[in-house]
C-alpha positions as CSV (number, residue, x, y, z in Angstrom):
1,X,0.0,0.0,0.0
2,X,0.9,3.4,-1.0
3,X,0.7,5.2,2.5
4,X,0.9,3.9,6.1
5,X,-2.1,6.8,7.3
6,X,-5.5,5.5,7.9
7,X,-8.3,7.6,8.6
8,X,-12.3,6.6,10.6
9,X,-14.9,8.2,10.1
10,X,-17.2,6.8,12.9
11,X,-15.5,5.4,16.1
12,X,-18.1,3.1,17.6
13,X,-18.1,-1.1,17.8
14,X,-17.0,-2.0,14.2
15,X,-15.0,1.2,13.4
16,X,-13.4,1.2,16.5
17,X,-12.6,-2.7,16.3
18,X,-11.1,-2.4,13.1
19,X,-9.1,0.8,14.5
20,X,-8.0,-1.4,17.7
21,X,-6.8,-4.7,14.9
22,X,-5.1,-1.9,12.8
23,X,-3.0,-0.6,15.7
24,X,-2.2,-4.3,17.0
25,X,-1.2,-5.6,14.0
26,X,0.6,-2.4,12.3
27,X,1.7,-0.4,15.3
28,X,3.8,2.2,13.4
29,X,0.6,3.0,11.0
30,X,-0.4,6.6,11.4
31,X,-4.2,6.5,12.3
32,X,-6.3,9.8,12.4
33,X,-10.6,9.5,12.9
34,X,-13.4,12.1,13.4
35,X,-16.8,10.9,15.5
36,X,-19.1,13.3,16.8
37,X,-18.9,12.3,19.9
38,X,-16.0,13.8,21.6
39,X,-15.5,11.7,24.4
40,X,-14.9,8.6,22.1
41,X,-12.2,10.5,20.5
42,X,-10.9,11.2,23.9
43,X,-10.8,8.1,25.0
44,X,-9.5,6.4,21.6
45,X,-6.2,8.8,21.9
46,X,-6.1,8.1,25.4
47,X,-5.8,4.5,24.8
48,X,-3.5,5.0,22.0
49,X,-5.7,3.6,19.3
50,X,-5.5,6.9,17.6
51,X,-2.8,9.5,16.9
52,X,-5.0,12.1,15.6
53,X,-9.0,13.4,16.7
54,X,-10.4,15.0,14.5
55,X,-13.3,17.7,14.9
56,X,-14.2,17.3,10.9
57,X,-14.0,16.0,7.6
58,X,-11.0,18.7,6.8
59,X,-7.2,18.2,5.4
60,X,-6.0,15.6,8.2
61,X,-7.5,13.5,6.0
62,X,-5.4,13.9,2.7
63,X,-3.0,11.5,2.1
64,X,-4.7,8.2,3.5
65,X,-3.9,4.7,2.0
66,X,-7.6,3.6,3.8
67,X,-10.7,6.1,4.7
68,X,-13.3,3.4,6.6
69,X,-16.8,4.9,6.6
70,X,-18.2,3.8,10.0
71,X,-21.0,5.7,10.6
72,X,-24.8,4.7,10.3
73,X,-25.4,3.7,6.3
74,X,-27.6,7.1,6.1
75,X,-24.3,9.4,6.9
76,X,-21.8,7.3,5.0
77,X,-23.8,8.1,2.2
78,X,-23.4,12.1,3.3
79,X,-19.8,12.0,3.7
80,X,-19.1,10.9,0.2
81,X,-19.3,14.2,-0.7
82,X,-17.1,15.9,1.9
83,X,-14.3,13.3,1.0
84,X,-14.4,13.9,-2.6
85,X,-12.0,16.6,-2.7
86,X,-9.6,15.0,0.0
87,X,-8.3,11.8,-1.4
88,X,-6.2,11.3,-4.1
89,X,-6.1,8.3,-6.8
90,X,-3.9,6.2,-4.6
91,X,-6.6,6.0,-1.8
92,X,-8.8,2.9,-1.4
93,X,-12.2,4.5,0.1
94,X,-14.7,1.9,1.9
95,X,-17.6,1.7,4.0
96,X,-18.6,-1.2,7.1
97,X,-22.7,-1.2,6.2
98,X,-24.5,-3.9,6.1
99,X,-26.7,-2.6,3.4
100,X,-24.1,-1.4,0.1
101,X,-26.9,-0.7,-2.7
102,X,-27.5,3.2,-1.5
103,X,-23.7,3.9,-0.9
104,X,-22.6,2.1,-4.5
105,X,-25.3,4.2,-6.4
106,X,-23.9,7.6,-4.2
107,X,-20.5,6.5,-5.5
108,X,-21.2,6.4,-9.1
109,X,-23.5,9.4,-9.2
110,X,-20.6,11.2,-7.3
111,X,-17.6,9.6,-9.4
112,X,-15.8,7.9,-6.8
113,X,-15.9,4.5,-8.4
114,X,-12.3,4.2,-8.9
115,X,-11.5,4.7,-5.1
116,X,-14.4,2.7,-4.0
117,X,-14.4,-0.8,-2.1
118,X,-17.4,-1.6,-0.3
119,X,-17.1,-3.6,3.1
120,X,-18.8,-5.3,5.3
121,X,-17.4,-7.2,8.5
122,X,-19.9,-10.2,9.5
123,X,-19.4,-9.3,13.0
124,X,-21.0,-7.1,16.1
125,X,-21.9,-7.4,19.7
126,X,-25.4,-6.9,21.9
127,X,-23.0,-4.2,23.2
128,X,-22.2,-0.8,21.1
129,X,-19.8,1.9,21.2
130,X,-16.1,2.3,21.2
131,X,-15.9,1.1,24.9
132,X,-17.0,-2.2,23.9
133,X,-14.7,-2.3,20.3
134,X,-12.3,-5.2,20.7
135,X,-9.4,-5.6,18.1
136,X,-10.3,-9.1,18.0
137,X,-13.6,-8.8,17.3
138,X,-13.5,-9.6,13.4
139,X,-11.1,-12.3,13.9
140,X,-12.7,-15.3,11.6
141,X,-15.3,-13.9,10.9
142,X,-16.4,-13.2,7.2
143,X,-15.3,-9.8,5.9
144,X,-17.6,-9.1,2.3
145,X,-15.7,-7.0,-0.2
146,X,-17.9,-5.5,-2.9
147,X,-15.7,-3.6,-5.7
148,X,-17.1,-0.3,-7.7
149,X,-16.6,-1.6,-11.5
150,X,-14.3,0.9,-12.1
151,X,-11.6,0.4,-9.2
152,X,-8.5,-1.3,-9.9
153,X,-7.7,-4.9,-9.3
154,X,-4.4,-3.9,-7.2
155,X,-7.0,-1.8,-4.9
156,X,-8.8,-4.9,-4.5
157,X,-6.0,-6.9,-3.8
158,X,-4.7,-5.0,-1.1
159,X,-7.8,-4.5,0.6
160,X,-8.1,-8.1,0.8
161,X,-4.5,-8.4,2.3
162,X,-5.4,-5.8,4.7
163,X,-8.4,-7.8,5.8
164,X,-6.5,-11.2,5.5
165,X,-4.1,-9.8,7.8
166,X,-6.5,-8.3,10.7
167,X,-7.4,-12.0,10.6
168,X,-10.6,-12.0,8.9
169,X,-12.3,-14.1,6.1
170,X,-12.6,-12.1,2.8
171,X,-15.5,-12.5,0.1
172,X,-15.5,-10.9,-2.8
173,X,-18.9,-9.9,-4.0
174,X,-21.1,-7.7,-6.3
175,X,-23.0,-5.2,-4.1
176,X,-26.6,-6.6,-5.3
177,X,-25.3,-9.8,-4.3
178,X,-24.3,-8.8,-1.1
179,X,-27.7,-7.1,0.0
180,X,-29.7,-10.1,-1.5
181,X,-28.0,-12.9,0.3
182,X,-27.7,-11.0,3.6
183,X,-31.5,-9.6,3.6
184,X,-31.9,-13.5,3.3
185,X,-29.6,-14.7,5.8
186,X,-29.3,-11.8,8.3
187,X,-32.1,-9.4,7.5
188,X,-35.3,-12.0,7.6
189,X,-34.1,-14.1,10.6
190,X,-34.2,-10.6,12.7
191,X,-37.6,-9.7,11.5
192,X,-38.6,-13.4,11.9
193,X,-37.3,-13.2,15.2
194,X,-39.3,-9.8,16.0
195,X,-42.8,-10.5,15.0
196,X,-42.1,-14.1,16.7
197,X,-41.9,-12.2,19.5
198,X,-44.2,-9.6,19.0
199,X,-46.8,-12.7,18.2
200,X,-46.5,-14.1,21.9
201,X,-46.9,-11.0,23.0
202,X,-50.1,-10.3,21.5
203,X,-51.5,-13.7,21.5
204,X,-50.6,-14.5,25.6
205,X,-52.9,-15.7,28.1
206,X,-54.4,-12.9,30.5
207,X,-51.6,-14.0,32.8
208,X,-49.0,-14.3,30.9
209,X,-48.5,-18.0,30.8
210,X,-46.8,-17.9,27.4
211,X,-44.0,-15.5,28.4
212,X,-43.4,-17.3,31.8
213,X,-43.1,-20.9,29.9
214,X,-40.6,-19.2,27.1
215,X,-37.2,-19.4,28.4
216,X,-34.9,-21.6,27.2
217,X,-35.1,-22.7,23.4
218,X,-37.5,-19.9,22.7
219,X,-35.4,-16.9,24.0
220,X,-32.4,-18.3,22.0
221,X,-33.9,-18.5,19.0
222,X,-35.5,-15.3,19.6
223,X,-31.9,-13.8,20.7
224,X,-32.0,-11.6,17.6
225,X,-35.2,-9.7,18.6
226,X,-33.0,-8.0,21.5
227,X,-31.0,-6.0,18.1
228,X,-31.1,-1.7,18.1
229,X,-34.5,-0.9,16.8
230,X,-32.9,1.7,15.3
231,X,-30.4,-0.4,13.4
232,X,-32.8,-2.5,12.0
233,X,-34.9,0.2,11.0
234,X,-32.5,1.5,8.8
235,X,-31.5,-2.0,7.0
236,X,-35.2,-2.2,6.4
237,X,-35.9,1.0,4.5
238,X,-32.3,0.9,3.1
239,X,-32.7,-2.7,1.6
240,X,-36.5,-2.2,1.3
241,X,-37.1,-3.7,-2.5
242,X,-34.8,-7.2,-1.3
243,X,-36.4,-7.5,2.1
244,X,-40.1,-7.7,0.5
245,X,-39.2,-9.6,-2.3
246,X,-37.7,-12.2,0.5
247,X,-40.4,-11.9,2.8
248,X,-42.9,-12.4,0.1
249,X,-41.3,-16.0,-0.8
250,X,-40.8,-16.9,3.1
251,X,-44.6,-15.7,3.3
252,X,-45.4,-18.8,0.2
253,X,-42.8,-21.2,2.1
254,X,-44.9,-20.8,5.8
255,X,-48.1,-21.5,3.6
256,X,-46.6,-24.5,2.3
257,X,-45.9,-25.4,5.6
258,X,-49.1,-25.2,7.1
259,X,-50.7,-26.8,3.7
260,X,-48.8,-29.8,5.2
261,X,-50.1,-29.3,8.7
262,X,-53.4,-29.3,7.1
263,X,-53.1,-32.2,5.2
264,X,-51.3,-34.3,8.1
265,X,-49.1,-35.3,5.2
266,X,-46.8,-37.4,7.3
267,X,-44.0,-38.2,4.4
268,X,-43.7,-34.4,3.6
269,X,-43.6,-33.3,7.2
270,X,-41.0,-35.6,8.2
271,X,-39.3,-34.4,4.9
272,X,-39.1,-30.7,5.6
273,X,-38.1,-31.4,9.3
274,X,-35.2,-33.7,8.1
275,X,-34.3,-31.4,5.1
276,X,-33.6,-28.8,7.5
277,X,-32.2,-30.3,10.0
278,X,-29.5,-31.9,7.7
279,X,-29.2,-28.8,6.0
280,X,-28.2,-26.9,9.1
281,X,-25.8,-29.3,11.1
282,X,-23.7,-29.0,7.3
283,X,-23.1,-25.9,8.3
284,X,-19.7,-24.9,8.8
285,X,-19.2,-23.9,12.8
286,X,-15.5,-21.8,12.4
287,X,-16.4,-19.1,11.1
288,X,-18.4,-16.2,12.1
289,X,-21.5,-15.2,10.1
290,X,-23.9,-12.4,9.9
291,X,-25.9,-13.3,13.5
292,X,-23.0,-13.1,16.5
293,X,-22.6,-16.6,17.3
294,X,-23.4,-17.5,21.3
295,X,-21.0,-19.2,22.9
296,X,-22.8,-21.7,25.8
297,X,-22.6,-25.0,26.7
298,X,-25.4,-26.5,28.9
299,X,-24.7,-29.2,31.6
300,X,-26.2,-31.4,34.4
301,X,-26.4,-30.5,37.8
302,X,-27.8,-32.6,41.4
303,X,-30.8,-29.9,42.3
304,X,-28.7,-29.3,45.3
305,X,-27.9,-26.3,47.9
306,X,-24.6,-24.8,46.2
307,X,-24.7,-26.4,42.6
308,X,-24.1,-23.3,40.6
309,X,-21.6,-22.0,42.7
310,X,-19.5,-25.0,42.5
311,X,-19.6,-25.0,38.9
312,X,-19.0,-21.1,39.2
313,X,-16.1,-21.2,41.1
314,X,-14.5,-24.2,39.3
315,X,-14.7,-21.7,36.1
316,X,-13.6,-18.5,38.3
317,X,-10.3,-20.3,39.8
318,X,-9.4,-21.3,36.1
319,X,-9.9,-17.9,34.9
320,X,-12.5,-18.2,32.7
321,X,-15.1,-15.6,32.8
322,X,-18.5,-16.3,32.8
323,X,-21.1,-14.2,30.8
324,X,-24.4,-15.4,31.8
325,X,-25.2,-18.2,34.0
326,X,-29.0,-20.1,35.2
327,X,-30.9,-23.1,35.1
328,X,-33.4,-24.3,32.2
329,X,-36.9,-24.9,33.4
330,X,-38.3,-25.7,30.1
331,X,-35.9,-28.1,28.7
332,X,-38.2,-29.0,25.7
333,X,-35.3,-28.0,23.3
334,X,-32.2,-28.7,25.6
335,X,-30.6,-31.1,27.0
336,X,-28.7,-29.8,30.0
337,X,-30.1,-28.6,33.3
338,X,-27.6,-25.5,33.5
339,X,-26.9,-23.6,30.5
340,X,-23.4,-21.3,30.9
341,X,-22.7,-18.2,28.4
342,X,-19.2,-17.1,28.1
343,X,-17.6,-14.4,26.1
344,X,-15.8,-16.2,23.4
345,X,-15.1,-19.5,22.3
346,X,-11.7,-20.1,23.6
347,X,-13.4,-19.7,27.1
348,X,-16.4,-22.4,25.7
349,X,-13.8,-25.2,24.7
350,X,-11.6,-24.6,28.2
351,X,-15.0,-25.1,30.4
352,X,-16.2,-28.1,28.3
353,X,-12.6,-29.7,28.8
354,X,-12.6,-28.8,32.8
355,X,-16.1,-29.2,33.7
356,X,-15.7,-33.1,31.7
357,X,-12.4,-33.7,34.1
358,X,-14.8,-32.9,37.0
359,X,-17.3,-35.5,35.6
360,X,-19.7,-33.1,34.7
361,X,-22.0,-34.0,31.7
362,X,-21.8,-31.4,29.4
363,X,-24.0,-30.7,26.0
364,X,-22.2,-28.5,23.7
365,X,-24.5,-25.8,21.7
């Protein structure tokens, strides 16, 4: 790459990550970022993730190998316009959105094709802001690239090495692509996951029966519904035309499905049921996707005085940090008793291994 200077615009839980991974990984990279919020740009030099805050979009952006645009899809849009006049031809310009459509058709209409490189990491937190940014937080997980048409292969090449080396997974793909297969895969599980919700909560017993019976399988597969409204707000009215064109086939596919349940066709039930099921454990579990994988095992436990804080401080004495801990009433979907949370999966694999020494029986998620 052509220059070591780096510049955010937008400091919170991706750009910040990506800020932290660039400053691990490069430490004698010059990085420079402007965030409205003046405290995260305090606290970013502070920590020496940054050399340079930035109160605008002026000249402390000229020069830059990389310009990451991390602010909400509606103002990456916006500040096309004030970087048009700061970067030169050398500069690869790129975005973390999860919807690219609006910002590819801002880049052509403004001419910025040749310096544009779309991106989006697969990877987030229930948690946002800089505070919570982590420099490992896109570490395997999928990283899309979506090239103007006009931007130069070596662009795209050392975007990719860039993202290679942060140690993320990079896809290359067109931008239409891109918002079709993740309003599939990312965008329709969340609103799946609200109106599941938002269907118990309308259709619940007078006391509430539904919500108290719940836990367990239901509030995990519901996890999703817990996302910023805001957020998701945006991704709907930003990839508007995909989303009802997906829900509109999903709408057809849960008809079929109760055609069946009508029917009691037993050979088609069974069918769809094992389809899916096969479909799903072919998944590949090592790399991060679009929906923040949980990391949780479940286990048994004697209904004893003490139980939990046994297992607790078993964990706590082996330093591994527990993220959420309690038992599993309705077990209809689980197997274990206990289900444990932790914050990554390094901290999963060590508290399967010690909890197994202890004779514990553990069911891995």
């Amino acid at each position: 790459m052509s220059s070591t200077k780096i510049g955010f615009i937008g400091l919170g839980l991706i750009g910040g990550s990506i800020a932290k991974a660039v400053r691990q990984y490069y430490p004698d990279w010059e990085i420079i970022a402007y965030d409205k919020s003046r405290e995260t740009l305090a606290l970013a030099v502070q920590e020496g993730t940054i050399h340079t805050a930035c109160s605008s979009i002026d000249d402390n952006f000229r020069g830059c190998g990389y310009i990451f645009l991390c602010a909400p899809v509606s103002y990456n849009t916006a500040y096309l316009s004030q970087l048009k006049d700061l970067i030169d031809q050398d500069c690869i310009l790129t975005d973390v959105g999860s919807v690219k459509t609006s910002i590819h058709e801002e880049v052509i209409r403004l001419g910025l094709e040749e310096n544009f490189i779309g991106g989006h990491p697969m990877a987030g937190s229930e948690k946002s802001g800089f505070a919570n940014a982590k420099a490992h937080l896109i570490e395997n997980a999928y990283y899309i690239l979506t090239p103007s048409a006009r931007v130069a292969p070596e662009k795209v090449k050392s975007y990719r090495q860039l993202a290679e080396s942060l140690k993320a997974l990079p896809v290359v793909l067109d931008y239409r692509e891109h918002d079709k297969i993740t309003g599939t895969i990312s965008h329709l599980p969340h609103i799946i996951a609200s109106t599941l919700v938002n269907f118990v909560h309308d259709t619940d017993t007078r006391d509430g029966m539904m919500k108290a019976l719940a836990a367990g399988g239901f509030k995990d597969i519901t996890r999703i519904a817990s996302s910023s409204p805001v957020m998701w707000q945006q991704i709907c009215l930003k990839n508007r035309d995909n989303i009802s064109r997906i829900l509109e086939n999903y709408i057809q596919a849960l008809g079929r499905a109760k055609e069946l349940v009508d029917q009691s066709d037993e050979k088609a039930l069974y069918s769809m049921f094992e389809n899916s099921r096969d479909y799903r454990d072919s998944m590949p579990n090592s790399s991060a996707g679009p929906i923040k994988k949980q990391f949780a095992l479940y286990c048994d436990i004697i209904d004893e005085a003490g139980g939990i804080a046994t297992i607790a401080t078993i964990l706590a004495s082996n330093l591994i940090n527990i993220k959420n801990i309690g038992i599993i009433h309705n077990r209809e979907f689980e197997e274990g008793v206990l289900r444990i949370e932790f914050y990554d999966e390094d901290a999963s694999v060590k508290a399967t291994e010690l909890l197994k020494k202890y004779r514990y029986v553990v069911y891995e998620v």
